[in-house]
mmCIF file of the N, C-alpha and C atoms, coordinates in Angstrom:
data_MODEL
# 
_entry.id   MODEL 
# 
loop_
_atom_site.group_PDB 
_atom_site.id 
_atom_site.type_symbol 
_atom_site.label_atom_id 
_atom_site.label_alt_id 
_atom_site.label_comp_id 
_atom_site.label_asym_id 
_atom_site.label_entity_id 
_atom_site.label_seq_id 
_atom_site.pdbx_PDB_ins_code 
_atom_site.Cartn_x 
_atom_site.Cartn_y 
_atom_site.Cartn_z 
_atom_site.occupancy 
_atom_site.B_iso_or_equiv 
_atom_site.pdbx_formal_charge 
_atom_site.auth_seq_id 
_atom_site.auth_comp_id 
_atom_site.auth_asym_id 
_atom_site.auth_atom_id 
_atom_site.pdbx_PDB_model_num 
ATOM 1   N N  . UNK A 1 1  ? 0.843   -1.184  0.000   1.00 0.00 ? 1  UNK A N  1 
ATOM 2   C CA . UNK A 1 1  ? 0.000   0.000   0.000   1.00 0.00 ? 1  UNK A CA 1 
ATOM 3   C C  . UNK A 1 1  ? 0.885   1.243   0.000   1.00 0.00 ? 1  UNK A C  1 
ATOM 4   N N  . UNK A 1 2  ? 0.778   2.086   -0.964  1.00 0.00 ? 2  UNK A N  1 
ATOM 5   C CA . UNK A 1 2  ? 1.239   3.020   -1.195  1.00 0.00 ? 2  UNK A CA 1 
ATOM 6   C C  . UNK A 1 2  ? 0.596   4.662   -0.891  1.00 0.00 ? 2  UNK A C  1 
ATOM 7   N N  . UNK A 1 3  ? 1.444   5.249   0.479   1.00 0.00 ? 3  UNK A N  1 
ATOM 8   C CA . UNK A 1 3  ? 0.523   6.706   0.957   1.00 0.00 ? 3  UNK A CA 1 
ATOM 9   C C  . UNK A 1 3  ? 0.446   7.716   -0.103  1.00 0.00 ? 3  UNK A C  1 
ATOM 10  N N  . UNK A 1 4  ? -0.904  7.770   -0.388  1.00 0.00 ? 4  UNK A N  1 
ATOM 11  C CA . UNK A 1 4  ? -0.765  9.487   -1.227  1.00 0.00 ? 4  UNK A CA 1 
ATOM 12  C C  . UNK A 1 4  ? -0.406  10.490  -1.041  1.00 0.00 ? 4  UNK A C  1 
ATOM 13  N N  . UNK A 1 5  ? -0.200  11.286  -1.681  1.00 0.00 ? 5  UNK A N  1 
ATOM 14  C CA . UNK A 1 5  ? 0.916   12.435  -1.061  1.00 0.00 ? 5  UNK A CA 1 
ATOM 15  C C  . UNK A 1 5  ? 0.162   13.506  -0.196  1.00 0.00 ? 5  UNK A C  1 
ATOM 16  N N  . UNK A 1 6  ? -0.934  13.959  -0.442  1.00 0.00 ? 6  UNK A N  1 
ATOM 17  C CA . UNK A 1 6  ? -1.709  14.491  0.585   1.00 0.00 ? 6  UNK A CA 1 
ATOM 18  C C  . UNK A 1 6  ? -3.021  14.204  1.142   1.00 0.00 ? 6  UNK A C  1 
ATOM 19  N N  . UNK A 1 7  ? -3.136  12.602  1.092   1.00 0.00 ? 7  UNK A N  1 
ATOM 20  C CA . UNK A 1 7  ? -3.918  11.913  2.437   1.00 0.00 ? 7  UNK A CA 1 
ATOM 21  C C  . UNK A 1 7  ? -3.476  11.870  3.424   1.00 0.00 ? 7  UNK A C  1 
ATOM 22  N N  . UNK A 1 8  ? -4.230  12.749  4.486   1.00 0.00 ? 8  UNK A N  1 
ATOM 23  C CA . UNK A 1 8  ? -3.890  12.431  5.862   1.00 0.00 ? 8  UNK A CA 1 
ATOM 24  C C  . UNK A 1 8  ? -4.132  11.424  6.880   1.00 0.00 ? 8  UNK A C  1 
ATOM 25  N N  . UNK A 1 9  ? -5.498  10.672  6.397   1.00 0.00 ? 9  UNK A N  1 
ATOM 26  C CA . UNK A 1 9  ? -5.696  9.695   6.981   1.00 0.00 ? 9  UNK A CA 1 
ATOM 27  C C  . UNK A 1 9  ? -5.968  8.531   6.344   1.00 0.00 ? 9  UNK A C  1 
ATOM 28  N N  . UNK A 1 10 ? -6.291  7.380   7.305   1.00 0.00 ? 10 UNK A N  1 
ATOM 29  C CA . UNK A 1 10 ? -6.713  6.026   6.516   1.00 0.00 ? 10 UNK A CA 1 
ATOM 30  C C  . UNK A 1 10 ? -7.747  5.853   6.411   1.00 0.00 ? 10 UNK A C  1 
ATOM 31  N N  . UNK A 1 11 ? -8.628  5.999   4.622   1.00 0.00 ? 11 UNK A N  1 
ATOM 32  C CA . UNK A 1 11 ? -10.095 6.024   4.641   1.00 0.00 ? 11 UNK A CA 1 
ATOM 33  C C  . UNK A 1 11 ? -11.251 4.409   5.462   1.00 0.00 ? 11 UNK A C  1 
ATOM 34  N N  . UNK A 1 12 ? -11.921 4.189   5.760   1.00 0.00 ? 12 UNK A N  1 
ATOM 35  C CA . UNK A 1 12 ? -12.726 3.128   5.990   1.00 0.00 ? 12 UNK A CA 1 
ATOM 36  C C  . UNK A 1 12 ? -13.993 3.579   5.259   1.00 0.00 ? 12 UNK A C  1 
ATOM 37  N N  . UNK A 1 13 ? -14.869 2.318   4.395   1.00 0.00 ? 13 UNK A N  1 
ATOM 38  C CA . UNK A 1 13 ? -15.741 1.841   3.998   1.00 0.00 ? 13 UNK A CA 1 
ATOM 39  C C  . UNK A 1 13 ? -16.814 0.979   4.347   1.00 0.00 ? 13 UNK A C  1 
ATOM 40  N N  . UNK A 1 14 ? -18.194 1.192   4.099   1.00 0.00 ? 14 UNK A N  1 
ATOM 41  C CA . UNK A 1 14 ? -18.886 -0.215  4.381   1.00 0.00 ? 14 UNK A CA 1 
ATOM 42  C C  . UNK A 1 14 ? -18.769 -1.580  3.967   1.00 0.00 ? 14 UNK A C  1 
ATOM 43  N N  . UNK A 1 15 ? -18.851 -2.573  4.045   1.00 0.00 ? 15 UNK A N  1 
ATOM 44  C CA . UNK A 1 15 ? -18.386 -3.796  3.608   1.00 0.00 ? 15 UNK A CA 1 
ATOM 45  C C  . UNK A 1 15 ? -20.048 -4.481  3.803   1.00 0.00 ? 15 UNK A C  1 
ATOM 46  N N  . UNK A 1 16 ? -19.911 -5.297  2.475   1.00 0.00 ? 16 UNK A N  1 
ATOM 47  C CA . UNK A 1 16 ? -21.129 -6.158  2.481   1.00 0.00 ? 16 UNK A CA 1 
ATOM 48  C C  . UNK A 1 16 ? -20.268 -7.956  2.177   1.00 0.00 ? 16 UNK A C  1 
ATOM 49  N N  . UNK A 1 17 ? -21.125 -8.488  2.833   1.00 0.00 ? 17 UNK A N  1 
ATOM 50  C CA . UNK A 1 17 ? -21.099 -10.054 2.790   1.00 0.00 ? 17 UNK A CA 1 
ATOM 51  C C  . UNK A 1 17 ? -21.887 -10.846 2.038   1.00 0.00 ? 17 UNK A C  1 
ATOM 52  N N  . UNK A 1 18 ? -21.181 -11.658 0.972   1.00 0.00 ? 18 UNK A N  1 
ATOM 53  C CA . UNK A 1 18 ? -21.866 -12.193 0.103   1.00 0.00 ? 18 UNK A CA 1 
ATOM 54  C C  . UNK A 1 18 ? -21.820 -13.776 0.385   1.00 0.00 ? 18 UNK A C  1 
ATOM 55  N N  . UNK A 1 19 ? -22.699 -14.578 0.964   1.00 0.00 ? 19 UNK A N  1 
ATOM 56  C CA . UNK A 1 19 ? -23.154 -15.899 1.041   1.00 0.00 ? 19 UNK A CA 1 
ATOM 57  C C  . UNK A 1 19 ? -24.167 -16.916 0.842   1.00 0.00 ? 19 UNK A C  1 
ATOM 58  N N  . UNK A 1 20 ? -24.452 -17.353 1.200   1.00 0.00 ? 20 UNK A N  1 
ATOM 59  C CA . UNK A 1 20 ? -25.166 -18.421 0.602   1.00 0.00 ? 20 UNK A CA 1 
ATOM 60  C C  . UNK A 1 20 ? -26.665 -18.169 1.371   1.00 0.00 ? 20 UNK A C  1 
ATOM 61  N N  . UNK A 1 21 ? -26.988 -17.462 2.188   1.00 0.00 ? 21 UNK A N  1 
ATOM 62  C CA . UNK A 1 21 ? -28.227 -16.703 2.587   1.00 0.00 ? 21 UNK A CA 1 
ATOM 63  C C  . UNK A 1 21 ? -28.719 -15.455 2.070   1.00 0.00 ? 21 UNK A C  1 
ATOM 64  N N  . UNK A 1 22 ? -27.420 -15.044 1.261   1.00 0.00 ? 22 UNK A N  1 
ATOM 65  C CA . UNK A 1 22 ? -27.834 -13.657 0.649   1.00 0.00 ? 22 UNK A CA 1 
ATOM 66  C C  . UNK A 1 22 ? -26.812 -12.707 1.031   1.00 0.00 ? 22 UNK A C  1 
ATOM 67  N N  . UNK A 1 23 ? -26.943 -11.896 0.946   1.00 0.00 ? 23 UNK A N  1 
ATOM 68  C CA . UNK A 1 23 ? -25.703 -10.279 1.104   1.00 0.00 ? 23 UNK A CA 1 
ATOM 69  C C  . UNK A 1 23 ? -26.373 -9.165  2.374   1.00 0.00 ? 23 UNK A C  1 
ATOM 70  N N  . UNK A 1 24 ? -25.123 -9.068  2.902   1.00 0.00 ? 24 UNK A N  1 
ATOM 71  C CA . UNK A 1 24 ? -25.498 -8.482  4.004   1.00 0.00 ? 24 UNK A CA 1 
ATOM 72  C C  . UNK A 1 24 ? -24.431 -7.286  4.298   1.00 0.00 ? 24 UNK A C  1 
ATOM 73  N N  . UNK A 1 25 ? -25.353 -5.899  4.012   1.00 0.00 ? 25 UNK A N  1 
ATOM 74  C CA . UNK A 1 25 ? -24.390 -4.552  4.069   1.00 0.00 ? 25 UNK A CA 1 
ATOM 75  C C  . UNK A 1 25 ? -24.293 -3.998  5.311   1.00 0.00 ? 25 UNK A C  1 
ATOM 76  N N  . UNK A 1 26 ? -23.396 -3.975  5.721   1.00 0.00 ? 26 UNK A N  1 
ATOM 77  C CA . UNK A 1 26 ? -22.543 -3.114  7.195   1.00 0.00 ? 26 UNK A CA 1 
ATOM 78  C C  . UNK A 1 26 ? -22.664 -1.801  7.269   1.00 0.00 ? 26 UNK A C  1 
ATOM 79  N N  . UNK A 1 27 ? -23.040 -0.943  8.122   1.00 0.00 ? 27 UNK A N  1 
ATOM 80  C CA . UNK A 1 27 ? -23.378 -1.605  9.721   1.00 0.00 ? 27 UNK A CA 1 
ATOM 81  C C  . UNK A 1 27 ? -25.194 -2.258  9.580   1.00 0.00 ? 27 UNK A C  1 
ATOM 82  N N  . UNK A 1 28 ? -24.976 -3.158  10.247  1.00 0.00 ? 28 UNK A N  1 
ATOM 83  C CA . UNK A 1 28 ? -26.398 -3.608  10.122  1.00 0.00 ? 28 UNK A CA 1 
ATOM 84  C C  . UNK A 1 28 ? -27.218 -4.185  11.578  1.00 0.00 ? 28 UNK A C  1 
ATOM 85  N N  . UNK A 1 29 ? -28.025 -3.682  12.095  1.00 0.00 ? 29 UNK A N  1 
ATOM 86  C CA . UNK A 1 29 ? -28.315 -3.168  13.610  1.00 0.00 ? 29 UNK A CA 1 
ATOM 87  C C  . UNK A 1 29 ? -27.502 -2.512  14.138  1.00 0.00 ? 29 UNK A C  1 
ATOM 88  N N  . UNK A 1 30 ? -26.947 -3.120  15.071  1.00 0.00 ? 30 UNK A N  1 
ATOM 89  C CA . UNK A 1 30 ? -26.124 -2.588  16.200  1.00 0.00 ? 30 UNK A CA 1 
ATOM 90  C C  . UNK A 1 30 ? -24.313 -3.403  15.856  1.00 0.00 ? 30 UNK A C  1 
ATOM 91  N N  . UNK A 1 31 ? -23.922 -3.980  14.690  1.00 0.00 ? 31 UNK A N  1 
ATOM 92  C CA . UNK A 1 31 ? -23.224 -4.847  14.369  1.00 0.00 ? 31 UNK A CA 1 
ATOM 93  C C  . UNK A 1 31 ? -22.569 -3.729  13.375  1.00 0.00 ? 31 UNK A C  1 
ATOM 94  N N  . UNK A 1 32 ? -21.252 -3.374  13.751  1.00 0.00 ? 32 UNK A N  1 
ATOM 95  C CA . UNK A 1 32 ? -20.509 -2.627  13.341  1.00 0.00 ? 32 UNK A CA 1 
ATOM 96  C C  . UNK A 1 32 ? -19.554 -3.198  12.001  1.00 0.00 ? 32 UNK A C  1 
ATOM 97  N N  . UNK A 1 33 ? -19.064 -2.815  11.040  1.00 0.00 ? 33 UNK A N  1 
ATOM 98  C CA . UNK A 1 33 ? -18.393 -3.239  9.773   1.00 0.00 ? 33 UNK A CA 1 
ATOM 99  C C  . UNK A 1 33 ? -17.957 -2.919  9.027   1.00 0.00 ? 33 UNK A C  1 
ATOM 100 N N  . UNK A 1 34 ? -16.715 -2.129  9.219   1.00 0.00 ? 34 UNK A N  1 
ATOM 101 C CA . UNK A 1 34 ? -16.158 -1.409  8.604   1.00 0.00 ? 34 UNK A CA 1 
ATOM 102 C C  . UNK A 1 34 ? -14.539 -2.142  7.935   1.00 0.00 ? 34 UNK A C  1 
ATOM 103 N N  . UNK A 1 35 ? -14.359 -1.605  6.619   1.00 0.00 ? 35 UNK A N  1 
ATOM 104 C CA . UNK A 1 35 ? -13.213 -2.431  5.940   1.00 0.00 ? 35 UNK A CA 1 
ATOM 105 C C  . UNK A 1 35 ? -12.232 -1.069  5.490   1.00 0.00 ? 35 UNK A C  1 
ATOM 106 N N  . UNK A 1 36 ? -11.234 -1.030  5.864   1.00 0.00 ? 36 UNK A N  1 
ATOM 107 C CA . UNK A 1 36 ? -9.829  -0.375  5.705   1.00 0.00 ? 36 UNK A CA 1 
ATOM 108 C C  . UNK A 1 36 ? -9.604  -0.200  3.974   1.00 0.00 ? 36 UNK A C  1 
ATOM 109 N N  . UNK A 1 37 ? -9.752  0.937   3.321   1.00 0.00 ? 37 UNK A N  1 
ATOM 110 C CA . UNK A 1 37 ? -8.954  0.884   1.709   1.00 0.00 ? 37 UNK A CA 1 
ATOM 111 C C  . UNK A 1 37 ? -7.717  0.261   2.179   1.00 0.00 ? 37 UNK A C  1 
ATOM 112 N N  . UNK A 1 38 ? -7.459  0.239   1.051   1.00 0.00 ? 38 UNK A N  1 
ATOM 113 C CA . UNK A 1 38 ? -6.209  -0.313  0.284   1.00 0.00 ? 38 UNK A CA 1 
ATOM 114 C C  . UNK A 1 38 ? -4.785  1.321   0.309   1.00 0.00 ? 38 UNK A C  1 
ATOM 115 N N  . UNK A 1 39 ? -5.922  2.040   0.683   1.00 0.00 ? 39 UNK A N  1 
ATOM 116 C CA . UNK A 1 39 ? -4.871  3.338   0.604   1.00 0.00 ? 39 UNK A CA 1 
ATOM 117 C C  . UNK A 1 39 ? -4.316  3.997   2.013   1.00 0.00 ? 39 UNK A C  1 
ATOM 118 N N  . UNK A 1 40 ? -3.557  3.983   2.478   1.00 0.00 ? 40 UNK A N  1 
ATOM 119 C CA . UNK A 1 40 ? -3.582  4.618   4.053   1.00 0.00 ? 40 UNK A CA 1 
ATOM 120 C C  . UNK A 1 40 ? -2.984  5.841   3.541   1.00 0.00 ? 40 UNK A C  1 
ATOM 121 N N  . UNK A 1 41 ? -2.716  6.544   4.449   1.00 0.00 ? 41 UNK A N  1 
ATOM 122 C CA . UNK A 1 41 ? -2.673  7.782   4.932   1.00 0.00 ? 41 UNK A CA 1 
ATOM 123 C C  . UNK A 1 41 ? -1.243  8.243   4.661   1.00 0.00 ? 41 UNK A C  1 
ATOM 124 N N  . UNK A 1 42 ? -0.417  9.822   4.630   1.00 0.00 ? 42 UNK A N  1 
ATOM 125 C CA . UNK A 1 42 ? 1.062   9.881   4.243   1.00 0.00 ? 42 UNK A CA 1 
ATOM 126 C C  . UNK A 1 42 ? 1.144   10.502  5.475   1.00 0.00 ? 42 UNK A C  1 
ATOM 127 N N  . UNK A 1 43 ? 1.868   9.369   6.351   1.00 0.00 ? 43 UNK A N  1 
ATOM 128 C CA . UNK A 1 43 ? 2.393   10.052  7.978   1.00 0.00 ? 43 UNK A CA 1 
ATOM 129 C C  . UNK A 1 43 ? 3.300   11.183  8.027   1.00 0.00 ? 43 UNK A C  1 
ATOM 130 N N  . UNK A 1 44 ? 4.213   11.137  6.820   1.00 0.00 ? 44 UNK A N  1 
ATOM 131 C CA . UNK A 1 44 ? 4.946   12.753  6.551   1.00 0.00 ? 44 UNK A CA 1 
ATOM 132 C C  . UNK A 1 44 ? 4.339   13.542  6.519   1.00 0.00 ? 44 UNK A C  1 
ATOM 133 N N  . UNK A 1 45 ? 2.905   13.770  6.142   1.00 0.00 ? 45 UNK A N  1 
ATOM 134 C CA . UNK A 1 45 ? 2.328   15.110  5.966   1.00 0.00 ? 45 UNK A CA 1 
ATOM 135 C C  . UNK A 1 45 ? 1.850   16.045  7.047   1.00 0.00 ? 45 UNK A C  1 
ATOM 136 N N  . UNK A 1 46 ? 2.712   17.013  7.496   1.00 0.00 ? 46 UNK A N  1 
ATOM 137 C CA . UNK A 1 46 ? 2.553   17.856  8.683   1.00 0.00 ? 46 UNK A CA 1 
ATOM 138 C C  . UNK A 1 46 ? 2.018   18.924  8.309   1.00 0.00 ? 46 UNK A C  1 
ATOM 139 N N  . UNK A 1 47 ? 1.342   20.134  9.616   1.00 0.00 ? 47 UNK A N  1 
ATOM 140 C CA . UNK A 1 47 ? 0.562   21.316  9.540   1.00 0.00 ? 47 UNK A CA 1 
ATOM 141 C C  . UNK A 1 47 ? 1.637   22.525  8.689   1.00 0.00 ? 47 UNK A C  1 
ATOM 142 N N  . UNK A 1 48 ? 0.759   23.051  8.368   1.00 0.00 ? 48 UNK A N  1 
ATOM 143 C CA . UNK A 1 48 ? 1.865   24.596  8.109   1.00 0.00 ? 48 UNK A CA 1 
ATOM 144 C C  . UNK A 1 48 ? 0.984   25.425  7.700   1.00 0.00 ? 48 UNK A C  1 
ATOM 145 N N  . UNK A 1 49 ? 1.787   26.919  8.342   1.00 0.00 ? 49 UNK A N  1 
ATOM 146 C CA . UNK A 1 49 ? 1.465   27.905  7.971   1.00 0.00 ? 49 UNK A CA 1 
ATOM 147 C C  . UNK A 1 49 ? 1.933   28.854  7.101   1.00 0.00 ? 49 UNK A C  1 
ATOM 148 N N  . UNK A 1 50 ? 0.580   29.237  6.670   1.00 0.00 ? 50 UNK A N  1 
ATOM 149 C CA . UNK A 1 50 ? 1.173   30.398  5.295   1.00 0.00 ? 50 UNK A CA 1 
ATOM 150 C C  . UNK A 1 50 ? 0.601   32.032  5.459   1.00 0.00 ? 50 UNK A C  1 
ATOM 151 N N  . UNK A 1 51 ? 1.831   32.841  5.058   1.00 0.00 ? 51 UNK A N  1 
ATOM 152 C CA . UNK A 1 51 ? 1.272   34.556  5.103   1.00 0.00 ? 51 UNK A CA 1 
ATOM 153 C C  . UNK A 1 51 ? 1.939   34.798  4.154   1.00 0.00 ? 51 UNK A C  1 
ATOM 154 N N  . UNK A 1 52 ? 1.234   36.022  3.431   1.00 0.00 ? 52 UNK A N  1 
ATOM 155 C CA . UNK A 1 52 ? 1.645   36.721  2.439   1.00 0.00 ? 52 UNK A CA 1 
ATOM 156 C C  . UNK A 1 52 ? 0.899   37.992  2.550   1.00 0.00 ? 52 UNK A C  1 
ATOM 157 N N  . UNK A 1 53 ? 2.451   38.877  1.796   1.00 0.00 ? 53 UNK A N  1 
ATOM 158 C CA . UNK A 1 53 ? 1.961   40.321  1.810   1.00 0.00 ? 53 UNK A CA 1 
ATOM 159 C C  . UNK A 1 53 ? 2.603   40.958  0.807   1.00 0.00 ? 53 UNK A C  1 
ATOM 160 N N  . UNK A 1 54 ? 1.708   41.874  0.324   1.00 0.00 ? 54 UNK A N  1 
ATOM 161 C CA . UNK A 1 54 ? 1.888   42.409  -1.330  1.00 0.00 ? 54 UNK A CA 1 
ATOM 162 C C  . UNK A 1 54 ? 1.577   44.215  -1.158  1.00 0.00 ? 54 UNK A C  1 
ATOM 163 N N  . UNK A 1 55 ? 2.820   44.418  -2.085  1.00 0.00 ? 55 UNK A N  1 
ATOM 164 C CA . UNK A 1 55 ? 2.828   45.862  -2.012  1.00 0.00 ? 55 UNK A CA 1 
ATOM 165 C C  . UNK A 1 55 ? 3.456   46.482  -3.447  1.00 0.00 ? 55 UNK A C  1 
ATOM 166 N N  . UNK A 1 56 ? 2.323   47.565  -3.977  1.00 0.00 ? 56 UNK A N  1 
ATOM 167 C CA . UNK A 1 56 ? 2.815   48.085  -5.253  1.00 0.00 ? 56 UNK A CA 1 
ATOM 168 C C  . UNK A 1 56 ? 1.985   49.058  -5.584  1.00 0.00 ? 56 UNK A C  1 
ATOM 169 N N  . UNK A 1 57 ? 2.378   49.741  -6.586  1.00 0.00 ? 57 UNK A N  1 
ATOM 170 C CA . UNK A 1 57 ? 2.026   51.182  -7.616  1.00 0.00 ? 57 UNK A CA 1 
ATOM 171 C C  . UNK A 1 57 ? 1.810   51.275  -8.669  1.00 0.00 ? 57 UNK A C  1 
ATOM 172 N N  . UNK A 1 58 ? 0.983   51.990  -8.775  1.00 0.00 ? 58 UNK A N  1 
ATOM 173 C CA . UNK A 1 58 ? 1.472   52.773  -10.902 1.00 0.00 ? 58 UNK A CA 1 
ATOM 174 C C  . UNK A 1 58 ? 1.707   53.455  -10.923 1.00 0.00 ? 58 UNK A C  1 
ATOM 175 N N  . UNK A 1 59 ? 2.561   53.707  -11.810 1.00 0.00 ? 59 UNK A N  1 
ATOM 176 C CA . UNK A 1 59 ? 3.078   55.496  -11.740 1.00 0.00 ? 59 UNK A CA 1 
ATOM 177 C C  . UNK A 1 59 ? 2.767   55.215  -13.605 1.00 0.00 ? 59 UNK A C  1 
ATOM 178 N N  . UNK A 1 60 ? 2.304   56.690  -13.695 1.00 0.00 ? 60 UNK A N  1 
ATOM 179 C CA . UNK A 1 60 ? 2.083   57.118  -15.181 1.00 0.00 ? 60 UNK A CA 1 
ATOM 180 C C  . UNK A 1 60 ? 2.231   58.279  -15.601 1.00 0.00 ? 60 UNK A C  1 
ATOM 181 N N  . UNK A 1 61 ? 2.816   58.707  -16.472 1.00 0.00 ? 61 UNK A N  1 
ATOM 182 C CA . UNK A 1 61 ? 3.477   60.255  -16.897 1.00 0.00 ? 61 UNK A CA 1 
ATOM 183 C C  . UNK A 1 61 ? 3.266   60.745  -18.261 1.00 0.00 ? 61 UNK A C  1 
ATOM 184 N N  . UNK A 1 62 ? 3.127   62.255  -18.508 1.00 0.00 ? 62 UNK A N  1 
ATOM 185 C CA . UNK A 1 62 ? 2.745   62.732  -19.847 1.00 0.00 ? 62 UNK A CA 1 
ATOM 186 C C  . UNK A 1 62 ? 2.100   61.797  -20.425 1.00 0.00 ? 62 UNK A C  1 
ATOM 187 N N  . UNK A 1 63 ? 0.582   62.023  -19.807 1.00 0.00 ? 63 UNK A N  1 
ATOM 188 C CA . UNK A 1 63 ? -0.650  61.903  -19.481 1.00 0.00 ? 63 UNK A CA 1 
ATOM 189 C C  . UNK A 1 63 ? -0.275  60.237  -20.914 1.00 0.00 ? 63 UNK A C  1 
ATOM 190 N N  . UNK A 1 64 ? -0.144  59.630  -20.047 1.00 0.00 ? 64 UNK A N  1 
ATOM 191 C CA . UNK A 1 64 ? -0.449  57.888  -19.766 1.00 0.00 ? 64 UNK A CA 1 
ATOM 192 C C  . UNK A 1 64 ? 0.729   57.420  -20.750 1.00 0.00 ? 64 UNK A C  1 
ATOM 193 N N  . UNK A 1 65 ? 1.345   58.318  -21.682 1.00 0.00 ? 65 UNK A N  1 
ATOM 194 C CA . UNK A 1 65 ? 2.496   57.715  -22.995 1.00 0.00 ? 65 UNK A CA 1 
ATOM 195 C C  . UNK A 1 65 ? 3.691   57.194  -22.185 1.00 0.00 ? 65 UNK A C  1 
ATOM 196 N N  . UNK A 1 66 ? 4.243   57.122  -20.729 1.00 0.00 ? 66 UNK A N  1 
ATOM 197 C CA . UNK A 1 66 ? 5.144   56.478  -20.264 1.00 0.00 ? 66 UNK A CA 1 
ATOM 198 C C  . UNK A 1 66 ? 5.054   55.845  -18.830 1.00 0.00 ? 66 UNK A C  1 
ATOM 199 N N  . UNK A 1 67 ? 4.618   54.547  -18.384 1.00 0.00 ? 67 UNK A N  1 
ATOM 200 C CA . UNK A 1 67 ? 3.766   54.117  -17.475 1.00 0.00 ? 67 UNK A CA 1 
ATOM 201 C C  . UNK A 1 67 ? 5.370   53.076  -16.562 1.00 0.00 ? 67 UNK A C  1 
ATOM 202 N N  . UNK A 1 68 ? 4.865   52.906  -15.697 1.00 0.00 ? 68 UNK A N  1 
ATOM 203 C CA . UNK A 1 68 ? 5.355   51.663  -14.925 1.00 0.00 ? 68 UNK A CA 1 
ATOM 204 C C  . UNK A 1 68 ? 4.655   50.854  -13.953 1.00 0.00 ? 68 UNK A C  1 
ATOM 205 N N  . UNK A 1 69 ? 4.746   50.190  -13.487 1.00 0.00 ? 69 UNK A N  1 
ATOM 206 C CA . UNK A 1 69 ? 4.170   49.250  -12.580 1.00 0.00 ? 69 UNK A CA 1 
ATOM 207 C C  . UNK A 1 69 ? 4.965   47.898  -12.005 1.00 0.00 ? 69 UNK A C  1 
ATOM 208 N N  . UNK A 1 70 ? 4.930   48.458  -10.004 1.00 0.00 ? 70 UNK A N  1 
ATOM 209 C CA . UNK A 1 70 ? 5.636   47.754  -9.820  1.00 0.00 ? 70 UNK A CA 1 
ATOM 210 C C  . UNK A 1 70 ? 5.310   47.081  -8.577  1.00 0.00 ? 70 UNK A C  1 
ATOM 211 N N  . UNK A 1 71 ? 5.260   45.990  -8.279  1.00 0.00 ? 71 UNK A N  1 
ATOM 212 C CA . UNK A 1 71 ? 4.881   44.717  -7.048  1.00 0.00 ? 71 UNK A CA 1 
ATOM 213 C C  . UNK A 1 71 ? 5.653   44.231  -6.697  1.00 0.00 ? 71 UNK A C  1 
ATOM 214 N N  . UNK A 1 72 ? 5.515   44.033  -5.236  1.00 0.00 ? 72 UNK A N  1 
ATOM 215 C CA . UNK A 1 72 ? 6.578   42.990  -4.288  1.00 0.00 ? 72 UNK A CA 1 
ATOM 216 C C  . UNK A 1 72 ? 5.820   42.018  -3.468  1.00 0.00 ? 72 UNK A C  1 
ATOM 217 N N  . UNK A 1 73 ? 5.776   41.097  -3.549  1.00 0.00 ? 73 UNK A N  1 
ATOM 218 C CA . UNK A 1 73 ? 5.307   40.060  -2.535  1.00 0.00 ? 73 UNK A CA 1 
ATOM 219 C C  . UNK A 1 73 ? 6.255   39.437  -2.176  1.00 0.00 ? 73 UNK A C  1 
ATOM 220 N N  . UNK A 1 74 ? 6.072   39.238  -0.422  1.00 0.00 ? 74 UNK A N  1 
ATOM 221 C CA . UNK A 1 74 ? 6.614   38.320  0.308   1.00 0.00 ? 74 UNK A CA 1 
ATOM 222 C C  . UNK A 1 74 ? 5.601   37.312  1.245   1.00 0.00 ? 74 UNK A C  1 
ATOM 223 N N  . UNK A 1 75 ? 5.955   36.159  0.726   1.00 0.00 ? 75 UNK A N  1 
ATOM 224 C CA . UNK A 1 75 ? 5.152   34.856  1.334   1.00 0.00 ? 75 UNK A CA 1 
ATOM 225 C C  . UNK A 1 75 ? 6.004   34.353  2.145   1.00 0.00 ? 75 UNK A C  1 
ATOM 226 N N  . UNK A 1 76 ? 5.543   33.803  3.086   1.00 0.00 ? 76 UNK A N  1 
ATOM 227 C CA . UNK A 1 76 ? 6.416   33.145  4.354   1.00 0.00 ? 76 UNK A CA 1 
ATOM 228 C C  . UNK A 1 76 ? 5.636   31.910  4.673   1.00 0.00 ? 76 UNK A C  1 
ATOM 229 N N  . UNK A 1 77 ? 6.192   30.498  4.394   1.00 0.00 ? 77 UNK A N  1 
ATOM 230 C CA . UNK A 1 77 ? 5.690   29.132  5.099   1.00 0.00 ? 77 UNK A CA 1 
ATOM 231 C C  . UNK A 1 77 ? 6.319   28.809  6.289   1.00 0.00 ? 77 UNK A C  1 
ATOM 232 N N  . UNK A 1 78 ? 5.477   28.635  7.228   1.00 0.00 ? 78 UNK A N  1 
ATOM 233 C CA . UNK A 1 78 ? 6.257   27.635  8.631   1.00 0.00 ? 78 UNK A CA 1 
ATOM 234 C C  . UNK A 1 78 ? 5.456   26.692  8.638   1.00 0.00 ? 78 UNK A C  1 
ATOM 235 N N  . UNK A 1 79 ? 6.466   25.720  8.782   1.00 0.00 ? 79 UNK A N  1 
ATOM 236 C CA . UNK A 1 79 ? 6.159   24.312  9.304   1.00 0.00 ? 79 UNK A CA 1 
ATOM 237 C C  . UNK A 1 79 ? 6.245   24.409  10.599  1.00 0.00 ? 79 UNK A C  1 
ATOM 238 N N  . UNK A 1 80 ? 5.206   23.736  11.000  1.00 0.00 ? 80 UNK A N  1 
ATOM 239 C CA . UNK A 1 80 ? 4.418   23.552  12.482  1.00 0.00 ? 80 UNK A CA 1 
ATOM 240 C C  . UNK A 1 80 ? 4.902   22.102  13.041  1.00 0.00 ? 80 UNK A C  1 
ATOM 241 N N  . UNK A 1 81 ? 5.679   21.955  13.814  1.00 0.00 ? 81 UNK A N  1 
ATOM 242 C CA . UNK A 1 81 ? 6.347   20.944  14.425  1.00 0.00 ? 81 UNK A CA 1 
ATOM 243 C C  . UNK A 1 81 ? 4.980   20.381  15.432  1.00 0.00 ? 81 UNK A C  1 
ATOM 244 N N  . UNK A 1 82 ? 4.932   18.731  15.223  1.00 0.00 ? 82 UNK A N  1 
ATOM 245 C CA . UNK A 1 82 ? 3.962   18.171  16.048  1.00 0.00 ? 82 UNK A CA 1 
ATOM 246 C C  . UNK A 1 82 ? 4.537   17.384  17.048  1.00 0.00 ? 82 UNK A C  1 
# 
């Protein structure tokens, strides 16, 4: 079984039983039945945080024939130690 890269957990499903009385789908009363995928979970995948901040202008001169435009962003990730 191979973890996906950003599953965090291990999915569970209902499970039905196929026999010779017939098929029988889980949970059924009080009789719990649950079956594990085939896919678990990627235990590497930890919390993190993200900020970003953006700053900029236009400047435009003799009325609009020579323009500029200019942006700065800075994004910052932390990883959140568990």
């Amino acid at each position: 079984m191979i973890p996906q890269p950003y599953q965090l957990l291990v999915l569970f499903a209902r499970t039905t039983i196929n026999g010779s009385f017939g098929n029988t789908t889980f949970p059924f009363g009080n009789v719990a039945g649950l079956i594990g995928w085939n896919v678990i979970g990627n235990a590497d995948l930890k919390p993190e945080k993200t900020s970003s901040f953006e700053v900029g202008t236009e400047l435009g001169f003799f009325d609009g024939r020579i323009s500029a435009d200019f942006s700065h962003i800075l994004k910052i990730i932390l990883k959140i130690r568990s």
